[in-house]
N, C-alpha and C positions, 0 to 999 in steps of 0.2 A: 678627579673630583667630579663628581655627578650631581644633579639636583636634584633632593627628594620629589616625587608626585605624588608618595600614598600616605597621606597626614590625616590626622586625626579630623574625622565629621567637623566643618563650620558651623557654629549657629548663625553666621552673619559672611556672607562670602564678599570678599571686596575685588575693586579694580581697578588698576589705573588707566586712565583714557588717552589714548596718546590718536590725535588728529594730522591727519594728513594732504598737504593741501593738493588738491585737481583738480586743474582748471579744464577744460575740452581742447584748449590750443594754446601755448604746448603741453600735453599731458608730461609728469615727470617719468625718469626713467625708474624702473623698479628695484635696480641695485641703488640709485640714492635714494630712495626711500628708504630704504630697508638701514642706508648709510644714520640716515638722518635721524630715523630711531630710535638705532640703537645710542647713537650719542645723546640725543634729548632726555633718554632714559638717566644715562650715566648725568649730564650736567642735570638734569633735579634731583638725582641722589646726595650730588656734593654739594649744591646748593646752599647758601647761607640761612635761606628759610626752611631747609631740614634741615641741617644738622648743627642748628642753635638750639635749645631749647625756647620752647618759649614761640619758633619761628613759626611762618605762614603754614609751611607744611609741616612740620612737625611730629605733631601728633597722630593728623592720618595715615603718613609713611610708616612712622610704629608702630599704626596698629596694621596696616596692611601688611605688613613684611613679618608679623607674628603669623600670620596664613599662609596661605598657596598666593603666590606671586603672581596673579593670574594680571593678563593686560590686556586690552581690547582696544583694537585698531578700529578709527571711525576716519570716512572723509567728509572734506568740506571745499565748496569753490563759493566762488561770490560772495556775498554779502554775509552768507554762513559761515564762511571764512572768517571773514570783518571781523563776524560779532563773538567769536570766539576769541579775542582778544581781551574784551571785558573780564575774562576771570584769569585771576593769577595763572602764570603756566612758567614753561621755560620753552625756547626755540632752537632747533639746529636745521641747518641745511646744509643739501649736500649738490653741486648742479642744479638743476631746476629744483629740486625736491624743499619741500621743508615742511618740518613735522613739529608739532606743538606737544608738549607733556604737563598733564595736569596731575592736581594732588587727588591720590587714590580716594575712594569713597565707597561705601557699599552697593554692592552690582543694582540691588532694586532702587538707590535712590539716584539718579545719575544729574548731574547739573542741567537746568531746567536748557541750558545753550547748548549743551553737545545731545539728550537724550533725541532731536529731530534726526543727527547725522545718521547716516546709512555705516551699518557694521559689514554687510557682507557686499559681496560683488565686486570688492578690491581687487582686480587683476590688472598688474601693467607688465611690461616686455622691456627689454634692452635694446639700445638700437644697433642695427645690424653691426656684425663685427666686435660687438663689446667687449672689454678682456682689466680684469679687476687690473689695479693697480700694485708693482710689485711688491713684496714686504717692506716695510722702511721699521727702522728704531724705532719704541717708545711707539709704535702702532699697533692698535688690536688685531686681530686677524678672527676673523668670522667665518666656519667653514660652517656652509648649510649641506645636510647630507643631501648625494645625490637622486636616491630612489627612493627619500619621500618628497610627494605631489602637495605642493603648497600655495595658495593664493598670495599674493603680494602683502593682503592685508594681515594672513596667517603669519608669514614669516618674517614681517616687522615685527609683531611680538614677540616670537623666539629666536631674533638677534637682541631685541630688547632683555629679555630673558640672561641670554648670553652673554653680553655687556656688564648687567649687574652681577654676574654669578661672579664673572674676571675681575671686577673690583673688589668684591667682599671676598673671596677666598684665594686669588691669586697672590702669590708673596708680594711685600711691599718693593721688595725690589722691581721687581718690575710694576706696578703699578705704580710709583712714584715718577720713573718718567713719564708713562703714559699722561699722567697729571698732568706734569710740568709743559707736557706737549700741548693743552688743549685735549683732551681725550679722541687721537685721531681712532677711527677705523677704519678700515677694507672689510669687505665683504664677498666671499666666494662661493661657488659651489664644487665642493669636493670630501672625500672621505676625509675624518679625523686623521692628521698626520702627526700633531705633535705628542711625546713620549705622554706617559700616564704623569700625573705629579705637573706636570705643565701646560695644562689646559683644563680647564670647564666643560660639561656636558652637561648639554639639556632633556631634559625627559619630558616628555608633553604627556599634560592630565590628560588627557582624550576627552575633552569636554567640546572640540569641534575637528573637523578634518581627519584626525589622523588617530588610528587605535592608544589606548593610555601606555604607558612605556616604550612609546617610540623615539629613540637619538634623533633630534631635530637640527640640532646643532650645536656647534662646541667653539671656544673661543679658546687661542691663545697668544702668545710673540713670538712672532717666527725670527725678527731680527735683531 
């Protein structure tokens, strides 16, 4: 199962903002961000404020998810951090990392507290020796392809991307433990391993980094 990228022209493009916290000492490591993400992603999908009617998010998630699923990774330390608190979100963290997910909005109009945060220049590193953690039950598994070149802030999107593709199209069978687990994931880099029919691929718009119909990464349950 693939994700469309070539959809019909927007007259309103939208995004969800999903903020990552960096401080200068200790910076986090890039595989939990990218952890933290993609789960933030997944806990405001299932969230009680979407998927009520009526809820906080609601209505923005509906309408953002009738378009291109697009998400844009911002950071924040200090007090920018702080103050991004003030608007509804959801939070996950992974190690040091932890990443806030807010309700989508239209790209030009962005909440007046995330529109100062910095979008590009997201790069962080693993520390030396890193080695993902093995499969386990009822966990996601995130393979980032190898020989695409992606910034830290790039490829929190398209594990977020990949998170959400594994819950709405992957069988209930295996998304229901994942639920019941907390929505754990891993996150690696490696080619697509799992059969076709059991896993998600992502196809990147080409709207930053990487040419449009590029495999960015795919998710599925290895255990």
């Amino acid at each position: 199962m693939t994700a469309p990228w070539v959809l019909p022209d927007e007259d309103e493009p939208w995004s969800l903002s999903l903020v990552a916290r960096v401080e200068r000492d200790p910076a986090p490591a890039h595989t939990d961000v990218l952890v933290a993400a993609a789960r933030a992603v997944v806990l405001l999908l299932t969230d009680e404020r979407t998927t009520a009617p009526g809820g906080e998010f609601h209505d923005a998630v509906a309408a953002w998810r009738g378009r291109r699923i697009r998400k844009i990774t911002r950071r924040a330390r200090g007090a920018r951090w702080e103050r991004t608190a003030q608007l509804p979100h959801v939070e996950a963290r992974s190690g040091d990392a932890v990443v806030r997910a807010f309700a989508p909005h239209p790209r030009e109009e962005v909440p007046a507290l995330l529109s100062p945060l910095q979008v590009g220049g997201l790069d962080l590193a693993d520390p030396e020796g890193f080695r993902a953690p093995a499969p386990a039950p009822g966990v996601l598994t995130v393979r980032l392809c190898p020989d695409v070149r992606m910034t830290t802030g790039k490829a929190a999107a398209q594990v977020g991307h990949a998170a959400q593709l594994a819950l709405e199209q992957l069988p209930a069978a295996l998304t229901a433990p994942w639920a019941a687990g907390g929505f754990g994931v891993r996150v690696v880099t490696g080619a697509p391993v799992l059969p076709a029919g059991g896993r998600v691929d992502v196809r990147d718009g080409g709207f930053t980094e990487v040419p449009p119909g590029t495999v960015t990464a795919s998710a599925g349950f290895e255990a």
